[in-house]
PABA-345531 format. One record per residue (C-alpha): x, y, z; residue in three letters. Coordinates in steps of 0.5 Angstrom, whole numbers, plus 500, padded with zeros to 3 digits. Each point is the difference from the previous one (the first is absolute). Layout:
<nodes>
XYZALA/...
</nodes>
This chain:
<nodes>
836517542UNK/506501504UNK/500502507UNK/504505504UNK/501495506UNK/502506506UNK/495504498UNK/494495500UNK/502496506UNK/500508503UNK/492501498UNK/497493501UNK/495500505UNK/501496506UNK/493495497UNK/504499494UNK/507499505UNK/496495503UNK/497496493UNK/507501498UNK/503497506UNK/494495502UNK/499496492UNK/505495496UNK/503501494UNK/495496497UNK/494501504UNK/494501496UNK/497507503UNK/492502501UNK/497506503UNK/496494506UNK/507496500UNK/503506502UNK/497503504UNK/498492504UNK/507498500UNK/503507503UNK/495502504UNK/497507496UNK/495503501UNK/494500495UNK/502505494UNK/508499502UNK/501495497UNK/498504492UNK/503505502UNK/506496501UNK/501497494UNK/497506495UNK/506504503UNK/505495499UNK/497499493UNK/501506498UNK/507500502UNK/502494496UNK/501496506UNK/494495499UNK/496498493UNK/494497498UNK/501492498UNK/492498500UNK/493501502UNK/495495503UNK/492502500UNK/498497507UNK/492497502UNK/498503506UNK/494499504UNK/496506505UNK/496499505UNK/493504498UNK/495503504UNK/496495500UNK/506495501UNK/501504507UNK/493499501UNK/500492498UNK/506500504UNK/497502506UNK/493498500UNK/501494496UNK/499497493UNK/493499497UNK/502493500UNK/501500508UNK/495504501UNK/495496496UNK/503493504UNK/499505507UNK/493502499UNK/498493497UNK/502497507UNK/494505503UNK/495499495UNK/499498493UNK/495504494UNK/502502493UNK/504502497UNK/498508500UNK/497499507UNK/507498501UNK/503506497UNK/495505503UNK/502498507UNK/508500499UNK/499506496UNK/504497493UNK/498502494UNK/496495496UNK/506499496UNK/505499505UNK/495495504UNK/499496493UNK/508500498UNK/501498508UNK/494494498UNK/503497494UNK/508500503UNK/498496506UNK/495496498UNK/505498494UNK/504498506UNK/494495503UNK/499505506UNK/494503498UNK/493497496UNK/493503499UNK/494495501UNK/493501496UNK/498506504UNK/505504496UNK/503500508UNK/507500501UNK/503494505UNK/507498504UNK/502494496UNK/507500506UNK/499496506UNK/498506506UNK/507498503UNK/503501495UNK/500507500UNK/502506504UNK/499507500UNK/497500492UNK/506495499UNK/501493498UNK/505497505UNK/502494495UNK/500498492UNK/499504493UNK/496506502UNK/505501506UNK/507501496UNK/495504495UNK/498505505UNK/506500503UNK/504503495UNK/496504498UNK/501503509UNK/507499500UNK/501504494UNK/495506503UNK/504499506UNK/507501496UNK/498505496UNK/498505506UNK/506499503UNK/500493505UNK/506497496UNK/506504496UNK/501497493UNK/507496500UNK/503503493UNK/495506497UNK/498504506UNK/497507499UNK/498504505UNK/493504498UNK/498505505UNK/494499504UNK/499495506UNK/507497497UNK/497496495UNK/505496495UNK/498499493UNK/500492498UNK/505499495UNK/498495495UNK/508496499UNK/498498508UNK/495498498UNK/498492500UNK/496497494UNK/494499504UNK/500507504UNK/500503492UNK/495496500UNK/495502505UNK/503508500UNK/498499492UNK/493501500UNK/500506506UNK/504505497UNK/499505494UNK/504504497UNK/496506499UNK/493501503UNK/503497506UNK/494503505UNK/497493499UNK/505496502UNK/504498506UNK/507500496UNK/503506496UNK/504497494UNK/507505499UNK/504500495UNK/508503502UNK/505500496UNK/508500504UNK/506502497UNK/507496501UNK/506503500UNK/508498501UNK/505504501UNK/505503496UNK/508498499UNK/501507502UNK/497499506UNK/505495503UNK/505506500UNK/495504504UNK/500495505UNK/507499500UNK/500508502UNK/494500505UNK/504493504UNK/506504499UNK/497507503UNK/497496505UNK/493503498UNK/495495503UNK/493504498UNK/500500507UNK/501508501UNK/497505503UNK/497504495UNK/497506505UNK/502502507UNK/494500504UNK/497503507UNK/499492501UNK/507498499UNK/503506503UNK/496498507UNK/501493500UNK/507500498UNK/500496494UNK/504503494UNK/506498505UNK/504494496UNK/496502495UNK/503503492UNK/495505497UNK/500500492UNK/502505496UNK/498506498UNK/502505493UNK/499506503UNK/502502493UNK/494498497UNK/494505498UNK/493499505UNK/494498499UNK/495505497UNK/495502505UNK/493501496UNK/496504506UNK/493502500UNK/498506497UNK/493503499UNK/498500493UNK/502507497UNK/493501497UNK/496498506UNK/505505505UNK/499505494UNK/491500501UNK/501500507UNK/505506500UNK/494504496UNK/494497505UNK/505503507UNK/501506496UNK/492501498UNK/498498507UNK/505504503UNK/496506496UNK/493498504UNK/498497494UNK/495493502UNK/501494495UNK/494496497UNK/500494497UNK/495495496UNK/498493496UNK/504499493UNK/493498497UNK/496507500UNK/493500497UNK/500506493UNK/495505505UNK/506501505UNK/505499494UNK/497506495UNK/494501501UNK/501504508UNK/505503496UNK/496504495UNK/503495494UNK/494500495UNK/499492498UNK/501501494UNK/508503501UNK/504496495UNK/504498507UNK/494495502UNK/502496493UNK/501493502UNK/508500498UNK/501506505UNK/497496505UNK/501493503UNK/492497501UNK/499495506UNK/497493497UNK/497498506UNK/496503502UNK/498506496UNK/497504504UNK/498503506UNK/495498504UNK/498508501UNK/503506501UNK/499505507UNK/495506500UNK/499505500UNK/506501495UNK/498496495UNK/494504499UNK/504506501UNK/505498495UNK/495498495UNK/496507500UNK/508503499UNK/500497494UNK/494500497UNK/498508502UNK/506502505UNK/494498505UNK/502505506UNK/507502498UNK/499506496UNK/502497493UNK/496498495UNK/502493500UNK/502495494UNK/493500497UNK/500492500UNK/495494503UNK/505498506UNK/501492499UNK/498498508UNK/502493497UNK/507501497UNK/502503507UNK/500494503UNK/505498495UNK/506496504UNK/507502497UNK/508501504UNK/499507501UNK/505504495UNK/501506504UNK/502501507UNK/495507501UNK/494494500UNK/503501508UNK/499507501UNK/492499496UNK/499496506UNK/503504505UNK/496505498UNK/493499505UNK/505499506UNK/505505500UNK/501505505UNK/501508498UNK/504502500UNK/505493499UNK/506497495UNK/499492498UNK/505496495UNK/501493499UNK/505496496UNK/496495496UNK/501496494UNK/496501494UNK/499496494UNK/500503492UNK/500496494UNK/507503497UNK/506498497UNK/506499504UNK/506504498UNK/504504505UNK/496505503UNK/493496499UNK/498493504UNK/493496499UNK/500501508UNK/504505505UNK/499504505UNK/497508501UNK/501505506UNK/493502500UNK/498506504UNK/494505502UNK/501507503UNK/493503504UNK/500507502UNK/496506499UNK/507503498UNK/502495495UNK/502501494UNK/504500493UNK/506504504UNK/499494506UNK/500495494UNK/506501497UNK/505501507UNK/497493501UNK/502498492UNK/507504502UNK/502496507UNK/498493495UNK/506501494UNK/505504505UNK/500497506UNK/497493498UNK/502497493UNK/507506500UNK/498503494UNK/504506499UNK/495503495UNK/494500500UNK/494503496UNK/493500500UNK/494500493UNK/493500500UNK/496494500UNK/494498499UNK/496495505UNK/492499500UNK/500501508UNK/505506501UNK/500508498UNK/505502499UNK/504494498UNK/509500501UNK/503495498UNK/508499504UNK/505499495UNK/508498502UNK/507500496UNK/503493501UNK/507500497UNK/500494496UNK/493499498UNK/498509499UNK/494503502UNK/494495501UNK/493501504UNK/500499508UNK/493501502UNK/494504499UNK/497504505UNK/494505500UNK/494503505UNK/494495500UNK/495503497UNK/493501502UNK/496494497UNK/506496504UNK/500504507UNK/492501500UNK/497495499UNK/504496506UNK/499505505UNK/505504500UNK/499508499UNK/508503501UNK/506500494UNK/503493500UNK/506500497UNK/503493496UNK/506496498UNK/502493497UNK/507499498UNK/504495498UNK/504497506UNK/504496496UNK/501505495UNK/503505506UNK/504493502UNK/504499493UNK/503508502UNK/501498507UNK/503494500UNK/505501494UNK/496496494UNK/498500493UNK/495496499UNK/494498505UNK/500492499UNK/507500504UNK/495502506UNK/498493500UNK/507497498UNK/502493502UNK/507501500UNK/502501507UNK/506503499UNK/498505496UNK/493500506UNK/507500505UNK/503506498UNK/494505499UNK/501506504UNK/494506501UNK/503507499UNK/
</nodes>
């Protein structure tokens, strides 16, 4: 492709300016070639020929997949402590035994004590006499320090301790070198390899399953790279502008206290060019929206509850005065837990109590279901499917008078469209008050679609739920998705209050928080509260 040559040579980098500079015509171009012959940085050397790539000032000719061994943890180990051949040649030198004797003192695994057996006694250093008992077949002077001084067992082992050596960086590799971080280990390259150091590093390396090996084998492909014909004329533009890939990128506190930009040229810059976006950290819009709602109804001397995902069907329904024969205890409107599936017991004395409300309205003043209440199906474990199980259990222990909410999230076998998930989250709430009633109810519903979710019309219908009398349900006009249901709402009934203890008009609500975000954040449809399009997630207001 054709190059503009003065306004490449004003965009090029001081690391493409020094490649340029630095390689011949004909040179052939690698990462590692590079980066040793220039003296790069690790990484700078990519970085350099991948922008000259994309400049057309460089192109790929070939690739070469290269062989290379890694030291292992065991390999460091061996490295330090000695090889099992050493270390068996050691310890015969002190006491002979069998094989497993052997094994067990130096702390080797029988596999390696047997393979550390068969290389050296192939050598002729080691034999086994009748007794099965492992024996020295090298003179004593022969041996030094778990290793022989002369013969074949001593190059043997000493390949294998000079490759260990190397690989865990006592010699630099003369034409492959790789730098690896950590301890500086350099990864033996096969080509430098000689035929008999292939051969013995051959059976210690694996390529996968590498634990139980000294050696790790690698496989890495590197690419080479020439230089265009439009290079030439870049080079000729850079000796004739003087620019050596020597210049000052960025004036410094260290180079102004020190002096040394003087007799320095500094690099150009476009001052024309647009600047790099800066992506700054932002709460998510979601989460600053519940905590908007948790501060205003602290801030209201409301305290917050909280409890487990997993609840059992007693706090979830029955507590409530749900029959347990409602159509919401069907399986498909519950999620049900597999293991384990029931509780162990439920606390008293509210089971007892919960159970005579239902079966004859017990001490509350009604008449009850009229059913034998399950006291096995109770304990039932399931994801609670509405936040108001919370204020069941904050019942016992409320203060009077007293305020309680809490954000919690709720599972419900649903369809999912736009106003509905199979699990979000529900403001739910209790007012306690020999005052309270319908009157405080609905200013509290009030402040939630108005102040909260934003909404500029607001009505309210009748409702119906087992454990309130009278029922209100909350509903909001959205201007694209019209008037849909925020919440339900109502005064505990007795069958509720009763039976957990408490004798004063209780006020109730659960609203769907997600929903009041759908009008407060400016969205059509609840899925784009979990959006993974950080864009959109980005510019996402509250009202």
């Amino acid at each position: 492709m054709a190059v503009d040559i003065q306004t490449t040579v004003r965009n090029l980098h001081p690391l493409e300016v020094r490649v340029i500079l630095g390689c011949g015509p004909e040179d052939e171009l690698s990462v590692e070639g590079v980066e040793r012959d220039l003296g790069f940085k690790a990484g700078n050397g990519n970085q350099a020929l991948s922008w000259l790539l994309g400049k057309g000032l460089v192109k790929e000719v070939r690739r070469e997949t290269r062989i290379f061994y890694e030291l292992t943890d065991l390999g460091r180990l061996w490295k330090e402590q000695g090889t099992p051949e050493e270390r068996i040649i050691e310890a015969l030198r002190v006491q002979g035994g069998t094989l497993p004797e052997l094994a067990g003192r130096l702390g080797l695994d029988a596999r390696d004590a047997g393979s550390a057996y068969g290389s050296l006694a192939k050598f002729g250093a080691l034999a086994m006499d009748g007794d099965k008992r492992v024996l020295l077949a090298l003179p004593l002077e022969q041996v030094a320090n778990g290793r022989p001084a002369k013969g074949a067992t001593a190059e043997h082992l000493a390949l294998i301790r000079g490759l260990l050596l190397r690989a865990a960086g006592g010699a630099a590799e003369p034409r492959h070198q790789e730098r690896t971080e950590g301890a500086g280990e350099v990864p033996l390259a096969e080509a430098d390899l000689s035929p008999e150091e292939k051969a013995a590093i051959a059976p210690l390396a694996k390529k996968r399953g590498a634990g139980s090996s000294p050696f790790r084998l690698a496989e890495r492909e590197t690419v080479f790279y020439r230089f265009t014909a439009e290079c030439a004329s870049v080079k000729a533009a850079l000796l004739s502008a003087g620019i050596t890939g020597e210049e000052i990128g960025a004036l410094t506190q260290e180079l102004l206290e020190s002096g040394g930009w003087k007799g320095r040229a500094f690099r150009s810059y476009n001052v024309q060019a647009p600047p790099a976006r800066l992506a700054v950290g932002r709460t998510n819009p979601y989460a600053k929206f519940l905590e908007d709602v948790k501060d205003k109804l602290v801030s209201l001397g409301f305290e917050e509850f909280d409890g487990p995902l997993v609840e059992t069907e007693f706090w979830n329904s029955d507590a409530l005065f749900m029959p347990q024969f409602h159509s919401a205890r069907d399986i498909h409107d519950v999620y049900r837990i597999a293991e384990p599936d029931h509780a162990r017991s439920i606390e008293e004395p509210w089971l007892s109590r919960v159970a005579a409300a239902h079966e004859n309205g017990g001490t509350t003043g009604s008449r009850g279901w009229n059913y034998a209440f399950d006291r096995d199906f109770t304990r039932r474990l399931i994801l609670r499917s509405q936040g108001t199980v919370m204020s069941a259990k904050t019942l016992p222990r409320a203060q009077i008078p007293g305020k309680y909410f809490g954000m919690l999230r709720v599972f419900r076998y649903d369809r999912v469209d736009a106003t509905h998930l199979p699990d979000f989250y529900q403001t739910e709430g209790i007012v306690l008050g020999e005052e309270v009633n319908l009157k405080t109810l609905l200013g509290m519903l009030d402040m939630f679609a108005r102040e909260v979710a934003g909404a500029k019309e607001v009505k309210y219908v009748p409702g119906y739920f087992p454990f309130t009398e009278p029922s209100v349900e909350v509903h909001i006009k959205h201007p694209a998705l019209g008037w849909f249901e925020l919440g339900g709402s109502g005064i505990f009934r007795p069958e509720v209050t009763e039976s957990l203890g408490v004798h004063v008009p209780v006020a109730a609500w659960g609203i769907g928080i997600d929903r009041m975000a759908l009008m407060a954040l400016g969205l059509s449809d609840l899925r784009e509260l979990f959006s993974y399009n950080l864009e959109n997630v980005r510019l996402r207001r509250v009202k």
